[in-house]
Every structure is written in structure tokens, then in C-alpha cells.
N, C-alpha and C positions, 0 to 999 in steps of 0.2 A: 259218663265216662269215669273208668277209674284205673289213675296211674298210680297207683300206691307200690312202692317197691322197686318201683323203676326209675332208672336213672337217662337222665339228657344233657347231652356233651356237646355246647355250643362251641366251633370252633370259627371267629371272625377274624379282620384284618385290627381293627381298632375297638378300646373299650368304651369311645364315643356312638361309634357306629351302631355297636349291637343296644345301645341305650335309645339309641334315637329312630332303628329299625325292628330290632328285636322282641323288647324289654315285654308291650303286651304280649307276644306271644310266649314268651316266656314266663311270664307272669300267672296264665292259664296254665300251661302244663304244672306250675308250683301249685296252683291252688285247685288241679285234678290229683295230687297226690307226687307228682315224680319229683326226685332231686334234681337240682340245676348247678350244671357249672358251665363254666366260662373262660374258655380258652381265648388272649384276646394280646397286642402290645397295649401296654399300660402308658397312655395319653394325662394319666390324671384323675379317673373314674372310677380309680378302684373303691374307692368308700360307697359311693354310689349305688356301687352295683351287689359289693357284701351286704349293705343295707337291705337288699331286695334277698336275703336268704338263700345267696347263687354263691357257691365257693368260685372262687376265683385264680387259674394260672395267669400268672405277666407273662406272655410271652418273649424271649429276647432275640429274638430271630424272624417275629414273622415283620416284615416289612413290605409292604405295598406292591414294591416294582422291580425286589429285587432281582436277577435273572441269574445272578453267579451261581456256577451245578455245587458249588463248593456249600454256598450259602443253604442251599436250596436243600441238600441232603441234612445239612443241620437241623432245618426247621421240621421236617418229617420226623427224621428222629427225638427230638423234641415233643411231636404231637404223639409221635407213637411212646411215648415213655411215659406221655399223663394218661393216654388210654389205657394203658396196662396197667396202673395205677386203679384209675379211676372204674373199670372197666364199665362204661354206659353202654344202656341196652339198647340206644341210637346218639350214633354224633350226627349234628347239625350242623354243616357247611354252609357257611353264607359267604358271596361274593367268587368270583373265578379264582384267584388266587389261594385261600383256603379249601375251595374245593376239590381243587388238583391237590394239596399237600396234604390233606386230613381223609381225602379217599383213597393215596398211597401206606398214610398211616393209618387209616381203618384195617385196610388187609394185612397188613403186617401184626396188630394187636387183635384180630380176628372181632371186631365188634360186629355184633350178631346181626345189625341194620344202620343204614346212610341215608341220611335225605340232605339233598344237595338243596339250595336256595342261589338261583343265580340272579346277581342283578346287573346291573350292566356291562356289556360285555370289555369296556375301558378302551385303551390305546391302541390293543394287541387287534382288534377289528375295527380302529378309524382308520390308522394310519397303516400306510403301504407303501413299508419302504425293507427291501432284503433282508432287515434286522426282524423285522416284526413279523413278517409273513413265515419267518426259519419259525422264530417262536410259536407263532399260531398252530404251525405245523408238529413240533413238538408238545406239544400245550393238546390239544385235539386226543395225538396218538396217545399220548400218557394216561389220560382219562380214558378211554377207549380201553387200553390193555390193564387196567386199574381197577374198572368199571365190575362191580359185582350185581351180574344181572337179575338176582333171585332177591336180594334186600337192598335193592337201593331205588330209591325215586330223586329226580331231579326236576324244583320247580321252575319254570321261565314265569317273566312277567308279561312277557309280550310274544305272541304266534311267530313271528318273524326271527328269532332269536332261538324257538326251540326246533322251527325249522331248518333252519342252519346247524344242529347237531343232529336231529335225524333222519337227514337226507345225506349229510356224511356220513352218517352209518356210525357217529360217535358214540348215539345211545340208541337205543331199540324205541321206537314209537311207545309200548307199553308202560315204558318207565317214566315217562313224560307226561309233569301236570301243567296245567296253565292256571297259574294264580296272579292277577292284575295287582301288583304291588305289596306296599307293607301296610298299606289301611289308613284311615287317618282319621284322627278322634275329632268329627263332628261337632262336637259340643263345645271343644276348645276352640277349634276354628270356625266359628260359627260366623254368620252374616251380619255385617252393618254397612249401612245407607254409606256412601261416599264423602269424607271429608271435602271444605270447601279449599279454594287455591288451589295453586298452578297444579296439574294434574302429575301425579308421581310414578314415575315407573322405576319398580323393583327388579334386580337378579339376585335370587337367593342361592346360593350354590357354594360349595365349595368352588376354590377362585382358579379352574384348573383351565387352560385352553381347548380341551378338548368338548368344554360348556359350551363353549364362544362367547366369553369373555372380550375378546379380540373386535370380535364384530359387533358386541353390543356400547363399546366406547366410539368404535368406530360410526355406528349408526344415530348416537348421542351427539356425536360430533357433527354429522352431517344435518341433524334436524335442527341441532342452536344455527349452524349456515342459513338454512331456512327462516329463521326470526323465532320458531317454534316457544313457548313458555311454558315450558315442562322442566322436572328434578330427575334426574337417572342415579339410582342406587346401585352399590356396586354391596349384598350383605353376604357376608362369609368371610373365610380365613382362607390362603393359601394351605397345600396338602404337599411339605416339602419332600414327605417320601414318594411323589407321585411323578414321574418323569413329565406330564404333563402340566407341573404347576406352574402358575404367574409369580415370576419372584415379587416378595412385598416390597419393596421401593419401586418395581414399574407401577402396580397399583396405587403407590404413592404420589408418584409424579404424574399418572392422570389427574389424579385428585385434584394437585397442584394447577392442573391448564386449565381444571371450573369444566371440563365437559360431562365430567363423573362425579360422585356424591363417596368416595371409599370409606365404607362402615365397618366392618371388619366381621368379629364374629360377635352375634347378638341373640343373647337367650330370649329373649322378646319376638318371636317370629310372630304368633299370634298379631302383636299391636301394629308389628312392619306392615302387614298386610292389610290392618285395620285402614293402615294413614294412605296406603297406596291405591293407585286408581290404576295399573295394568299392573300386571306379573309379565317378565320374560326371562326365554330359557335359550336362545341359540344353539342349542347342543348339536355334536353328530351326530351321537348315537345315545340311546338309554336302554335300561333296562322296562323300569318304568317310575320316573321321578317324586321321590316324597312331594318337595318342595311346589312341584306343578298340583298335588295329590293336594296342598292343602292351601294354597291360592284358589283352587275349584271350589272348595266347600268354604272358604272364606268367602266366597262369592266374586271374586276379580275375575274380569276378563283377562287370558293369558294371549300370547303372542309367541309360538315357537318353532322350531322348524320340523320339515315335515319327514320325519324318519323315525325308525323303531322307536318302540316306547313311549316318545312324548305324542304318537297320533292314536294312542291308544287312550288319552285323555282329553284331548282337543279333537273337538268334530268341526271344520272349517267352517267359520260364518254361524256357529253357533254358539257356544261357548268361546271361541276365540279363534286366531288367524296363524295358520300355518305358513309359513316362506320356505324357500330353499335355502339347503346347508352351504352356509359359510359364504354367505350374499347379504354384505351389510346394507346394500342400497337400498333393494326389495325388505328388508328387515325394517329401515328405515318409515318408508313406505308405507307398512302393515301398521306401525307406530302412530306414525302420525293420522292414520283413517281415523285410531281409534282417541288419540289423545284430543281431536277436534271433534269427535262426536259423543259427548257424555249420553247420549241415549241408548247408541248403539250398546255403550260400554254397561252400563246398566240392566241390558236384555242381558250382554251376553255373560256376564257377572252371575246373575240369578237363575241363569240355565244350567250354568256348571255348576253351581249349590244344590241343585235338584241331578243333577249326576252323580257327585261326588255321594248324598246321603241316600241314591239308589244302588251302586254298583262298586263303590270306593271305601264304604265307611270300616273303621276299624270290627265291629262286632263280625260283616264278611267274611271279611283275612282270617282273624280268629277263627272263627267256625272251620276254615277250609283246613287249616294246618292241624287241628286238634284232633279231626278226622283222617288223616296222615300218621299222625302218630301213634293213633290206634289201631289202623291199620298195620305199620312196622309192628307194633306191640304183640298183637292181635298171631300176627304169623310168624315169630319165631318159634 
């Protein structure tokens, strides 16, 4: 492949996110030849991410959740002033929010190709309340009458996800890929034998409700009721732009009752995984989960629930145990089969290490998107 001359115009919500979702695939298009930039709000990252030879916009307007029309036309306008600038011969949308405002601004700055990356689809499809269901609705039509059917692909992570826009009639079947996640470097998260002591179960997530956070203290609580002797880890940060986040003082004052372990945010993910003896993810809904993506190839049996995204990494009673959304008891349940049976946890640890470096590993992703971009390249 050769991108020489071409340029790619990443447009994300945070410049944490595209570092920790992004970066190798970005990393490839730099080292096929194209320039990289980085449309992003500046978290902190920006050195980061200059280091990696990506010019870099701060965004000041894109924010997570925001819904005001007021806000929302700024940020377009915004995107569409660095595309005119910049003018790339594909912007790269990642995440719903981006995608809807950088596929408004793509047609407005006439960029010649779009490839959308959608990951999960967030609050606006858990929850169902008149507020979210107007937005959904708004949200859907926008992309729809947006949507440039000749240069734009949009990827889902999970079948179920891209069905839901092509059976609304959001996008055409033909514009629709299915690429299982962002990949995950095997080698870093590679397999070690199980530490000895009380068996540790992990949530690595951002600290949002819509994880189930909620349910997985709640389910911590109910296993010490039990006599259980197990550690429950609570690792990540709150996501205060995110309408769904856990304010840090309630994560605090779990801490405080000793039913939860609250770690906050930990560059160390690799060694977390090393020390723990289950992953779990309560989610509603996902796109489809880094952090489940590299608990698998860590080798940990995971525990999560059974809805988009995360059953496209967990095969029941194989690599790990699926429950129902937002049922701390049965979560509980799933928990304790596996924190009393270190053997079970160990098949099913080492089956997801051998899924993850079959169908998950980063080199996959890469191939799948770099073929995408040449594709867009290819037919202008």
C-alpha cells in the first residue's frame, strides 16, 4: 500500500481515547505514507500524540454529551473550519457523537471521502426515557440526510448494532463493514499462570453507570454477605462529561464500606490483569469492549452481561459467563461459580487467549482498516 500524498483527518471525542483506540491504526496509515491529524478535546495528550508526527486540533466544543443545538452548530462549524484548512482526502469519525458532527462537516468542506468508526452506541440506546428516544430520533435522521452515499463507509463492531441502522433505513446495507473491535496487542497482554490469594476480580472501565458499575458493587456486596473471600476492583476514572458518569465521592464512599477496592485510573492495565483472577464488565450495551478485548488475551476468565458487543467476545461457559442486564443477584451468582472454582477459571482464561490471538489481535484490525482506506483512496 501506498499513501504518499494523502492526508487523514481523525475526528474523536477525547485525545485519551484516540491514543488508546486509535493510535495503531494511525500509526499504519503514517508509516504507508499519509499525513495524520487529530481533531480531538485536549484531556492532556496533546504532547503525546505531536510525538507520534499527527498535527494536532484541541478542540473547544466537542464534549461527550453535549445536546444544546446552540453548542452543537459550534462544534460543526469548528470541524468544518479545520477541514477546509486541512483539507484530508478522508476524515475519520470515531465514536456516535463525532460521527454525526464531522459527517455534517465533511459535506459542508466537500471532503472527497468518510469512514465512520462506530463504537458504542452510549446512553442515547440504553436508556428510554422521552428525552433520549426525541434525540435518538434526531440523531438517526441527521446522519441519514447527512449521509454521502458514494464516499462514506461506516464500521460497526458488533452485527447487532449495524442492524439497527440498516433496517432503519439509516445507511444502505452496502456501506456497512463489520470490524470486531480496536484490536489488542497480544504481546503486551500476553498470558500468566494465576497469582496465589484471595481470588481478585477486576472492572476496568471508565466509572460510567451505564457499565454497571451499580450492579457490580451491588453484587460485591452481596457475595462478602455470603462469607465469600474475594477483592473486587473498581480501575478507571469517572467520565464527568458523560451524562452517565458515577460522581467520584459515591466511588469514594463505596471504597469507604470495604465492599469495593476504588483504584481510579491506572496506566498499568497489563500488571491489573496480571494480579486478577476474573474480569467483569456489567454493561448494557457495547460497541465491542477494549478492556473485555484484552482481559481475553490476558488470559482471565471474564463475566459479563449478555448484550451487544460484549457476547461477541464471551462465548458462555467458554471463555466466560454471560448474565442478564442489570440483575446484580444472577451477576453475583456467575461470580461466585467462578471465584470457587480455580479450574474452571483457568480452562476458561486460556480459551479466551487462544480467541483473542485468533480473531481480536491488533495485526487483524490493522489489516481490515488499511484496506478501507485504500479503498476510499483508491476511488476518488
Amino acid at each position: 500500500m501506498n499513501f504518499y500524498g494523502k492526508k487523514i483527518l481523525f475526528v474523536v471525542n477525547n485525545d485519551w481515547y484516540f491514543l488508546s483506540h486509535r493510535l495503531d491504526i494511525a500509526r499504519a496509515a503514517r508509516d504507508y505514507g499519509a499525513k495524520v491529524v487529530v481533531v480531538a478535546r485536549d484531556n492532556g495528550h496533546r504532547e503525546a500524540i505531536t510525538r507520534e508526527r499527527f498535527r494536532f486540533y484541541p478542540s473547544v466544543n466537542m464534549e461527550g454529551d453535549n445536546t444544546d443545538p446552540v453548542h452543537e452548530v459550534r462544534t460543526v462549524a469548528e470541524i468544518a473550519s479545520i477541514l477546509m484548512r486541512e483539507k484530508p482526502d478522508i476524515v475519520h469519525n470515531v465514536g456516535l457523537k463525532p460521527i454525526l458532527d464531522g459527517t455534517i462537516a465533511a459535506r459542508f468542506a466537500k471532503v472527497p471521502a468518510v469512514l465512520n468508526t462506530m463504537g458504542g452506541l452510549g446512553y442515547l440506546f440504553t436508556e428510554h426515557t422521552i428525552k433520549t428516544k426525541t434525540l435518538r430520533t434526531i440523531v438517526l435522521s441527521l446522519m441519514k440526510v447527512f449521509n454521502n452515499p458514494g464516499r462514506t463507509i461506516t464500521v460497526f463492531m458488533n452485527p447487532q448494532d449495524a442492524n439497527l441502522f440498516t433496517k432503519s433505513q439509516v445507511l444502505p446495507r452496502k456501506q456497512v463493514r463489520l470490524i470486531r473491535g480496536s484490536g489488542v496487542d497480544i504481546n503486551r497482554f500476553d498470558y500468566e499462570p494465576e497469582h496465589e490469594g484471595w481470588p481478585v476480580v477486576s472492572l476496568v472501565s471508565r466509572m460510567l453507570w451505564n457499565k454497571g458499575v451499580d450492579e457490580f458493587v451491588e453484587a460485591a456486596r452481596i457475595l462478602r454477605g455470603r462469607g465469600l473471600q474475594a477483592r473486587f476492583q473498581l480501575v478507571g476514572d469517572p467520565d464527568p462529561g458523560n451524562t452517565s458518569s458515577v460522581p467520584k465521592n459515591t466511588l469514594e464512599q463505596w471504597d469507604a464500606l470495604g465492599y469495593v477496592e476504588y483504584m481510579g485510573y491506572r496506566a498499568d492495565i497489563p500488571m491489573i490483569l496480571k494480579r486478577s483472577h476474573i474480569v467483569c464488565l456489567p454493561s448494557y450495551r457495547e460497541g465491542l469492549p477494549k478492556s473485555l478485548l484484552e482481559a481475553a488475551s490476558a488470559g482471565r476468565p471474564i463475566v459479563t452481561t449478555d448484550v451487544p458487543g460484549t457476547r461477541e467476545i464471551v462465548r458462555d461457559g467458554v471463555n466466560g459467563l454471560l448474565v442478564p442486564v442489570k440483575d446484580a443477584n444472577r451477576l453475583a451468582d456467575a461470580l461466585q461459580r467462578l471465584i470457587e472454582n480455580k479450574e474452571e477459571r483457568v480452562r476458561m482464561g486460556k480459551t479466551g487467549r487462544r480467541l483473542a490471538e485468533k480473531y481480536f489481535s491488533m495485526e487483524y484490525v490493522r489489516g481490515k482498516y488499511m484496506k478501507l482506506y485504500e479503498r476510499l483512496l483508491t476511488s476518488a
